[in-house]
N, C-alpha and C positions, 0 to 999 in steps of 0.2 A: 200545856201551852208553851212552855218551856221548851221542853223536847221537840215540839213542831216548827220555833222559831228558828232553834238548832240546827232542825235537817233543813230548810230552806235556806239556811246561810250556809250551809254546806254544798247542796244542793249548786247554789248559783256560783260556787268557789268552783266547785268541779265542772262547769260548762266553759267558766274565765279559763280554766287551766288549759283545756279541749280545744278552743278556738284560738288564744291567744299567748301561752305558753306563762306561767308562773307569772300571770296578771298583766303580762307586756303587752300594751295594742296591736304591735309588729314589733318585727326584728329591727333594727335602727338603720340598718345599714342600705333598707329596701322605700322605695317610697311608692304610695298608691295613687293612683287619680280615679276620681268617681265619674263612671259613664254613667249618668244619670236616665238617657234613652233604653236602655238595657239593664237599666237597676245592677253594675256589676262594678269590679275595679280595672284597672288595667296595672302592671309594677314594674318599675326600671330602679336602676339602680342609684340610691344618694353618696355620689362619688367620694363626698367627703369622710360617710362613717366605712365605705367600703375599700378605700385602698390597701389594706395589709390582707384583707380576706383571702382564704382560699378556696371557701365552699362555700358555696350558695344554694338555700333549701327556700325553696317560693313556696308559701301557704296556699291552702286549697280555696281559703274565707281570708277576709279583711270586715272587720266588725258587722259581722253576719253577712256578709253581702259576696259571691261567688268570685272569684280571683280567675278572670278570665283568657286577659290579654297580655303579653309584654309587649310594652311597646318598639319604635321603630329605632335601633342603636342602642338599647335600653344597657345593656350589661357588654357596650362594645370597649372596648382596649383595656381591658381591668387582665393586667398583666400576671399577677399570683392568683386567679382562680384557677383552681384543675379540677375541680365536682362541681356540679350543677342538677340539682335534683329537681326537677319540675311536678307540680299532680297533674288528673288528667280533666281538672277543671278546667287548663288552658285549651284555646279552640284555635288561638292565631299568635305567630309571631309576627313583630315589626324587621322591617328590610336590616340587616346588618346586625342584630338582635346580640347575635355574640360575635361579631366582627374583632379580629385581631386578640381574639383571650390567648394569647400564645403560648401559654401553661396548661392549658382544658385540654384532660386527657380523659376522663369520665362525664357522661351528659346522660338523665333516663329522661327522655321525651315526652311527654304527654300522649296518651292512646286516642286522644279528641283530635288532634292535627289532620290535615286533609291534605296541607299545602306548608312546603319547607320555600321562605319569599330569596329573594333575591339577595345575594352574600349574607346568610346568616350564618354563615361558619367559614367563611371565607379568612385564612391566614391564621386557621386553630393549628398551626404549628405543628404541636404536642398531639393532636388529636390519633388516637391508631386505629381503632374503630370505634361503630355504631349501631345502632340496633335500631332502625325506623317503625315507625306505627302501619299494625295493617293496613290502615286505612286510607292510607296516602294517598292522595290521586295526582300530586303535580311537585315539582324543584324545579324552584326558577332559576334566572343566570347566577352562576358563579357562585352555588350555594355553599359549595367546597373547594372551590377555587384556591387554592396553595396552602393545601392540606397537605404540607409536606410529607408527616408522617403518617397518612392515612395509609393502611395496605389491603386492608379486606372490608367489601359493603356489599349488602346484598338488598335490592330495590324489592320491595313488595309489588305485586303482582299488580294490586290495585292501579298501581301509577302510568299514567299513562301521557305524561306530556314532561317532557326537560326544557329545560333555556340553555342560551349558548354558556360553552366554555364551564359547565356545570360542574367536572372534576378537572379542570386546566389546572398543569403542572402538581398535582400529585406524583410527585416524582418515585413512591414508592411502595402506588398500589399496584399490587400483585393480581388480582381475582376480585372482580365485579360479575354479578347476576343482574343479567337484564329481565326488566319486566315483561312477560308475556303480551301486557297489551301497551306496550311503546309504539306511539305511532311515528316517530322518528327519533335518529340519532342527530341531535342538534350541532350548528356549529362550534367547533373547536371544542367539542366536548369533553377529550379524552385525551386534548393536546398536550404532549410533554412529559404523560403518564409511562416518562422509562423503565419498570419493571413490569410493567403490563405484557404479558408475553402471551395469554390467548382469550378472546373474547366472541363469545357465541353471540349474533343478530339474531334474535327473535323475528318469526315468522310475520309478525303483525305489520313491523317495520317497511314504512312505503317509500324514504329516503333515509339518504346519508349525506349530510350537511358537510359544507366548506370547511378543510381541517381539522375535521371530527377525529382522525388519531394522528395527527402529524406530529413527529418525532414523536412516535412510539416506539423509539431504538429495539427493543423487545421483542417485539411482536413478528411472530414465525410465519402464521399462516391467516387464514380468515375464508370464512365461505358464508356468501351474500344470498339468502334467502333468494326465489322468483318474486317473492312480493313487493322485494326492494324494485321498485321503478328507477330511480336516478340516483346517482351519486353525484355530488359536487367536489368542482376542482382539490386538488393538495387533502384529498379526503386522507391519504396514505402518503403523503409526501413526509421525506424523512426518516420512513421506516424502513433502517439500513436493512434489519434481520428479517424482510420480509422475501419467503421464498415462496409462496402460493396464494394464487385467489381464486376463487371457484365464485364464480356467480353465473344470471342467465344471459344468453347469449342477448337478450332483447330488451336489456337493461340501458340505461341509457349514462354514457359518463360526461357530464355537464362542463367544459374546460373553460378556462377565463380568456377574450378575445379584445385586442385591444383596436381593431378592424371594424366589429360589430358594434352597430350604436350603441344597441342595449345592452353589453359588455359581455355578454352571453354565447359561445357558441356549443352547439350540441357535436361532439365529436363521437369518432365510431367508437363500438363499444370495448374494443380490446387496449384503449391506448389512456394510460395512467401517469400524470409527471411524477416525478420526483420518488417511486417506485428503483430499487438496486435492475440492473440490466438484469440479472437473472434469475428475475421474479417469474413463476411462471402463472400466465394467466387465461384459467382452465373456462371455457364457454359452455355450460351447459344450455340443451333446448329445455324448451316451456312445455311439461305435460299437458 
C-alpha cells in the first residue's frame, strides 16, 4: 500500500516537473491569457519580472492547456533579449510581436507558422540571420523592416505573397532567395538594402511594385522574367551600380504623371527614372 502511495506521489512529481519545471506554474517573467473559444493560451511578456532578461524560452503547455499564440507587441522593445526559443505549439504571431528587441541576434520559430504579421521584427537591430518555417505562405509589411544587420535570408518556397517595404533598409543584406511562387515583388520592398548586389525574379512574378529596390547602390545587374507584366515607377531609382537590365520587350514600365488624373501614365517600355545614363537596357521578344 505503501509503495503504491509512493509511486503515485512520484508519479504526479514527475508530470509537475515535465510541464512546469521544479513545481513552477510558468516562468515569472511570461504572462498567459486563456482563449477560452480554443481551449488554448496565448503569452506576452510581464514587463516587470522581464526587464534584465536575455533569453526567453516560451512553453509548449500552460497548466495542461496548449501555448498557442503570442500576442500583438507581446515581447516588443525588451532591449537585453538576444534568444528567443519558441515550440512549434505556436500557430500565430501578434503585429509587432518582437518590434525593436534590438539585442535579438538568435530566434528558432515555430514549424506551425504560415504567416510572419506586419513589423514583427521590425528594428531587431542585432538580428543577422534566420531560418523561416517551410511552411510559410505569406510576410506582411515591414516584417524586417531596419534589420540593420540582417545579411542573408532565404524565403521558403511555400510563400507566396510579401507586403510593402518587407526588408526596407536592411542596409546589409548581401543574398536573398526569392520564393518560386512570389506572385509579386511588393512596394519598396528591398529599398535601401545597399549591399544587395544581385537578386534573381522568380518566373511566377507578374509585377514589380513602386520602389521595390531604390537605392540599392549595389546592385549590378537584373533580368526581369517575361512573366513580369509591369513595373512601377522609381522601381530601380537610385541604383547608381546598376549597368544592365534584360527584360521583355512587351513589358510594361508604369511612370508616375502628374497630367493624368488617375496619376498614372503607361510609358514605353525602354524608359526607367532615376536608373545611372549607362545603364544598358537589353529588350528581349516574347517566345
Amino acid at each position: 500500500m505503501r509503495k503504491t502511495l509512493a509511486l503515485k506521489i512520484l508519479l504526479v512529481f514527475l508530470i509537475a516537473v515535465n510541464l512546469f519545471g521544479c513545481g513552477e506554474s510558468a516562468p515569472k517573467y511570461l504572462e498567459f491569457t486563456y482563449i477560452e473559444k480554443e481551449d488554448c493560451y496565448s503569452v506576452s511578456a510581464n514587463k516587470e519580472e522581464i526587464k534584465d532578461r536575455t533569453e526567453i524560452v516560451i512553453p509548449e503547455e500552460y497548466k495542461g492547456k496548449p501555448v498557442k499564440y503570442i500576442g500583438e507587441s507581446a515581447f516588443a522593445k525588451l532591449e537585453t533579449i538576444t534568444k528567443i526559443t519558441m515550440p512549434d505549439s505556436i500557430v500565430q504571431l501578434g503585429n509587432g510581436a518582437f518590434l525593436q528587441c534590438s539585442s535579438l541576434t538568435e530566434i528558432h520559430l515555430s514549424n506551425s507558422l504560415i504567416n510572419l504579421p506586419c513589423n514583427v521584427f521590425d528594428s531587431c537591430t542585432a538580428l543577422v540571420e534566420i531560418a523561416l518555417p517551410a511552411g510559410l505562405r505569406s510576410i506582411d509589411m515591414c516584417a524586417f523592416q531596419n534589420c540593420e544587420s540582417l545579411r542573408r535570408i532565404s524565403i521558403p518556397d511555400s510563400v507566396s505573397t510579401m507586403g510593402a517595404a518587407v526588408f526596407a533598409n536592411c542596409f546589409n543584406l548581401e543574398k536573398i532567395e526569392l520564393p518560386d511562387n512570389l506572385s509579386d515583388i511588393p512596394i519598396m520592398a528591398f529599398s535601401s538594402c545597399k549591399k544587395l548586389s544581385d537578386v534573381s525574379i522568380p518566373e511566377c512574378v507578374a509585377c514589380v511594385g513602386y520602389g521595390a529596390f531604390d537605392n540599392c547602390v549595389s546592385l549590378t545587374h537584373i533580368a526581369i522574367p517575361a512573366e513580369v507584366k509591369s513595373i512601377y515607377f522609381d522601381a530601380f531609382k537610385g541604383c547608381l551600380a546598376l549597368r544592365e537590365i534584360t527584360m521583355c520587350e512587351d513589358t510594361v514600365i508604369i511612370e508616375w504623371s502628374d497630367s493624368n488624373e488617375e496619376g498614372w501614365l503607361e510609358s514605353v517600355t525602354d524608359q526607367f527614372v532615376g536608373i545611372p545614363e549607362n545603364c544598358q537596357v537589353t529588350l528581349l521578344k516574347e517566345e
